[in-house]
N, C-alpha and C positions, 0 to 999 in steps of 0.2 A: 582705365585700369587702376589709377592710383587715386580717382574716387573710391572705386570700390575695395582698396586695401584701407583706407580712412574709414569708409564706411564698417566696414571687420571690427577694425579698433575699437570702436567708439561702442559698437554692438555689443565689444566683449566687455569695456568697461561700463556698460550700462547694466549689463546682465550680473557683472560682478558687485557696482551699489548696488542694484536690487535684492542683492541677500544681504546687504550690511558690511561690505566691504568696501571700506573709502578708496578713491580714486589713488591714492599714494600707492596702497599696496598691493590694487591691481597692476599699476605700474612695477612696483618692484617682484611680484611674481610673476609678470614677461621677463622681468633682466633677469631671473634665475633660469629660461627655458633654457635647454640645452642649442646649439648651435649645430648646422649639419652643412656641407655642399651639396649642394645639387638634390637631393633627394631624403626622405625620411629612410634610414638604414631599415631592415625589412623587420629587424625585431625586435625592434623601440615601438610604441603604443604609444606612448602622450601625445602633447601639445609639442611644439617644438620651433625654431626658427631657421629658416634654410634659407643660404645664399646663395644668389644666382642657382634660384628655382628651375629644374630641366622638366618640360613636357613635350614628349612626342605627338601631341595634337592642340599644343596654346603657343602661341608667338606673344614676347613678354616685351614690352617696352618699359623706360624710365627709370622710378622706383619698382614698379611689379617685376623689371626684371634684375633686379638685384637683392631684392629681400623679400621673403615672404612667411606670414606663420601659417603652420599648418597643423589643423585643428586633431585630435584623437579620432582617427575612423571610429566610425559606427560597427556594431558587431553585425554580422552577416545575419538577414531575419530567421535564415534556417539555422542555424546556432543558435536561437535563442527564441525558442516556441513561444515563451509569456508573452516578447514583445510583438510575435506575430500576433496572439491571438488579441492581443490588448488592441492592435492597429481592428482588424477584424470588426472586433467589438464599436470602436471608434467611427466607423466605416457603417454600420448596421444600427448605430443608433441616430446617425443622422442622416436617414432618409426622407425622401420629398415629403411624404404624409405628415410624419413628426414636425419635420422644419416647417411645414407652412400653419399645419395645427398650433406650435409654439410660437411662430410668429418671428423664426428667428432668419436673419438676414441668410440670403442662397450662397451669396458671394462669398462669403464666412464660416458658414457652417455646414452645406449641403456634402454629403457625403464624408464629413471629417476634414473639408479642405483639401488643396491642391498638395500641401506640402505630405497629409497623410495618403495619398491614393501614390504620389510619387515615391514615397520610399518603400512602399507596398509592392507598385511595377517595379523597383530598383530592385527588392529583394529577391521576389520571383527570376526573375532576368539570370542574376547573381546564379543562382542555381542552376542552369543550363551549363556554366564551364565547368570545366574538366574538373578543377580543384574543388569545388563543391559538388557537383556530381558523383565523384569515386565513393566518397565517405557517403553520401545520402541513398548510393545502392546499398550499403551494405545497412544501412538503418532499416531495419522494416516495421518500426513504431513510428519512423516518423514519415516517412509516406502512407503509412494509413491516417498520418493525420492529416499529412498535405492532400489524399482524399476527400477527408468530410473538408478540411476548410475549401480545399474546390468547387464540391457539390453547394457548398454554402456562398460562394461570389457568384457562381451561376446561377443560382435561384435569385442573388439578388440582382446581379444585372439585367436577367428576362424583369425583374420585379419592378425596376425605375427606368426601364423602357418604357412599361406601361404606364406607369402613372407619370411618365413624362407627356405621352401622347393625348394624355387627358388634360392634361393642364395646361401644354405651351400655348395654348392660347389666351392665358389670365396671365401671364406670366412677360416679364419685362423683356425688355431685349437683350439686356446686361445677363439679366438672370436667367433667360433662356438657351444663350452661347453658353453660360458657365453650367450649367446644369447636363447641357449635349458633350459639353468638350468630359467632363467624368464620367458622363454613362459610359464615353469611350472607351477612357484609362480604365477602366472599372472592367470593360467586358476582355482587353487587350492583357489584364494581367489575370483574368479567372482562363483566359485562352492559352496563355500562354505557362500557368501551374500544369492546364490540363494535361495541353497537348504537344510543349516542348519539355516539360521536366516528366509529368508522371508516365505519360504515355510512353517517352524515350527509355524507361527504367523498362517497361515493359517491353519493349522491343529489343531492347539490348541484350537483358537474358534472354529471350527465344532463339538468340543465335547461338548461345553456350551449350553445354552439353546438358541433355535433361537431367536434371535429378540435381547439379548441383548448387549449395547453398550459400556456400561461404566462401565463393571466391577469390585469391587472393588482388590486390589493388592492381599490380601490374598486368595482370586477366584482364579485368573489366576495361582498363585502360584501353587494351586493342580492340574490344567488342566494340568500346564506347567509340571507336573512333570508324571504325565498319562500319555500324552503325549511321552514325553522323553521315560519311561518303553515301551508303544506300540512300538515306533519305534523300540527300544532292540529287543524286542522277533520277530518283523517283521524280523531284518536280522538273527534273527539265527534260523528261520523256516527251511533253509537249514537241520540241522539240527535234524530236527524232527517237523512234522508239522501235525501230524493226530488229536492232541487235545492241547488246549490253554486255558490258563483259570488267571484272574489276580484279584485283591483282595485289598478294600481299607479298610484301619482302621484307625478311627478318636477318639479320646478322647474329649470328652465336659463336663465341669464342669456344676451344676446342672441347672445354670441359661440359660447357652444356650441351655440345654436339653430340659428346660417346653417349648424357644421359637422355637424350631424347632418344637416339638409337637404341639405347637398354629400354626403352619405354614401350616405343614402336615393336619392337623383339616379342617384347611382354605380353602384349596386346595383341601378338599374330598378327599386325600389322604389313610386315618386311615385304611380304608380294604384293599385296595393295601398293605401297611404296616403290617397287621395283616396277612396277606395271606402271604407274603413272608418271614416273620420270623416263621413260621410254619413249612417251608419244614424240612420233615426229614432229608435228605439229606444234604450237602451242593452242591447246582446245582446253575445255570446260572439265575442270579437276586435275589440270596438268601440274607435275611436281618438278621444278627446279631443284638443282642442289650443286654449288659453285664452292672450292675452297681457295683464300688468295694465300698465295704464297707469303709474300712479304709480310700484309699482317695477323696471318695465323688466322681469320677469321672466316667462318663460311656463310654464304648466303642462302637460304632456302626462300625460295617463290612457289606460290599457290594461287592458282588461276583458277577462275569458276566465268564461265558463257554461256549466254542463251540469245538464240537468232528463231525469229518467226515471222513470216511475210504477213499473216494476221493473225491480230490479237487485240487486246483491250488497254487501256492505260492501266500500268500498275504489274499487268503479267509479267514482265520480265524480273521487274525488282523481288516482286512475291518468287521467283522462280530463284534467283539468285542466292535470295533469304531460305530459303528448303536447302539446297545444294551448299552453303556454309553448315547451317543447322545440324548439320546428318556428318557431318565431317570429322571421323574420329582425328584421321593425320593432324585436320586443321587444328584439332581442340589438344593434341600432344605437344604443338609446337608451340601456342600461345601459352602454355604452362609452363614455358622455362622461358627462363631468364634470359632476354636477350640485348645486345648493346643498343640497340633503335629496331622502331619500323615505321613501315610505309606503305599505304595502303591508296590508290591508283585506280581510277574506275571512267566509263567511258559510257556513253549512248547516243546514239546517230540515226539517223536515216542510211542508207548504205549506196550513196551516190556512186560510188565507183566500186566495182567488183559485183560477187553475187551474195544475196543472203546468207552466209553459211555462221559456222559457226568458226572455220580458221578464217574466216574473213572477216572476223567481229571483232575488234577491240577491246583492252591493251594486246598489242603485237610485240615481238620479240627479236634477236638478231641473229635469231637460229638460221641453218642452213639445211637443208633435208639431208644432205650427205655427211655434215660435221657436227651437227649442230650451235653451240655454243663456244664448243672444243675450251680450249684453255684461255678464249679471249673475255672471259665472262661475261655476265645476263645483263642486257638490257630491255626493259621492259616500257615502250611507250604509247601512249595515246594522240591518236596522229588526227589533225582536222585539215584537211584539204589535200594539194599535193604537195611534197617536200622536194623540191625538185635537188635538194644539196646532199639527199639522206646518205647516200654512200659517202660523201664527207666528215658529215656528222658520224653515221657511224665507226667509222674508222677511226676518228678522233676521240672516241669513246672508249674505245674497245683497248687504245694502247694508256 
């Protein structure tokens, strides 16, 4: 670790003579960086120097764990299209044909190097969290551009597949590891533009109300995150896939309570509403609605299930995703402001009980005769037997 913080040094003051700048006064503008603990503050940009460096995934020994510089992030590739399309470019001009036509080293230049295909997967990656996701739905110039450059690393990755399979046989050993190991990188970041960032843009709206455009951030925010949960329990339907069932809960303080009630009112909604907070049960479109006393705030839960002794992989979640879609209540609640939510979702094989749909998960701590009464909602997702549950729930409930 404290070669590789000499090695830093030395990089930077090489990189610094190399423009003309003598060793003294790269030294003297380290001794002007600014000093931090523990971390770069979140809205300084520069270079800077932090003592006693904190990472929740690096154990620091010696000198690395008492001093570290740490360099100005890189700007996010989706903030800044040129340097996408420059990497792009970088990427497309040195393909296998070119390289071995020019005669230029594989280990060097094939595909733009390791260091360009890595910050190409870095940047892509980047775009799946939540903080760059919110802002890149609401852009819709720039996912038609994260479109064509998509359709563009897939055409080139099918494109040095093939002229891989032609040529690994003239080809070194060195040069043929290094050539496999980036078709890889190559195919795993046009995979992952496709079909974790562009595709989830489109699945996220189709759960929102039709028609609308300009959603505000804290919207997308719950879809994105329904969203995300659907996908979950989609792949691990494998599994166990005879019943599915997922579960939102929103906290609103009193003022956005009266205005989603003026909304629902609005809307003709009120007997839909009073109809579905009635099931005895808790089943597929069932409405919660809990106020705490102490602090003023109320919970609403919105439950969606589907149980089928046969079916195909995929039906339940598609069934799920219809049954949110079509949800006026759901899409009046996610439009107000709310302190948190949580969103809860389940898929099993149905080892105990019978297929149904009150026998599908998430379950609740309702009673047929009281139901929730004044001990409020508990909603969970249970995997085997609980043998303590009237403990826990009890323990819950006060």
């Amino acid at each position: 670790m404290l070669t590789h913080r000499l090695r830093t040094v030395v990089r930077w003051l090489t990189a610094c003579c190399s423009i003309g700048r003598r060793p003294a006064a790269a030294l003297l503008s380290l001794a002007r960086l600014p000093v931090f603990w523990g971390r770069r503050p979140a809205g300084y940009q520069g270079d800077v120097w932090i003592l006693l460096p904190a990472s929740a995934t690096t154990l620091r020994c010696g000198l690395a764990g008492l001093i570290s510089i740490q360099r100005q992030p890189a700007a996010p590739l989706t903030d800044d299209p040129a340097t996408l399309q420059a990497l792009f470019e970088q990427i497309q001009t040195h393909a296998m044909g070119r390289c071995l036509q020019k005669q230029l080293p594989l280990t060097e230049h094939y595909l733009g190097g390791d260091q360009a295909l890595d910050r190409l997967y870095a940047g892509v990656c980047d775009a799946k969290q939540e903080y760059r996701f919110l802002p890149l739905f609401a852009d819709r110039p720039l996912q038609e551009r994260l479109t064509a450059w998509s359709d563009q690393l897939t055409a080139l990755a099918q494109q040095e597949s093939r002229a891989f399979e032609q040529q690994v046989g003239y080809l070194s050993t060195t040069d043929a590891e290094t050539a496999d190991r980036r078709i890889e990188k190559l195919k795993d970041a046009a995979w992952c533009l496709k079909a974790e960032v562009l595709e989830n843009i489109t699945t996220t709206r189709a759960l929102m109300p039709e028609g609308e455009r300009n959603p505000p951030a804290h919207v997308v925010k719950v879809y994105y995150n329904l969203n995300t949960v659907l996908n979950s329990i989609d792949h691990l339907e494998v599994r166990g896939r005879d019943s599915a069932g997922v579960s939102l809960l929103f906290l609103l303080t009193p003022a956005a309570l009266a205005a989603l009630q003026a909304a629902w009112a609005a809307d003709g909604l009120d007997d839909e509403v009073r109809q579905r907070t009635s099931q005895p049960l808790l089943g597929n479109r069932a409405i919660a609605i809990h106020a705490h006393e102490t602090s003023g705030l109320t919970g609403i839960t919105l439950t969606y299930k589907v149980a089928a002794e046969i079916g195909s992989l995929g039906d339940n979640v598609r069934q799920l995703r219809r049954e949110i879609a079509r949800d006026p209540v759901l899409h009046r609640v996610t439009h107000q402001p709310h302190d948190f939510h949580t969103v809860s979702a389940h898929t099993r094989w149905a080892s105990v009980g019978a297929i149904t749909i009150a026998n599908c998960h998430p379950l609740d701590n309702a009673t047929t005769r009281q139901g929730c009464g004044e001990k409020g909602m508990i909603h969970a997702c249970l995997n085997g037997d609980i043998d303590n549950h009237l403990a826990l729930k009890q323990q819950w409930e006060q």
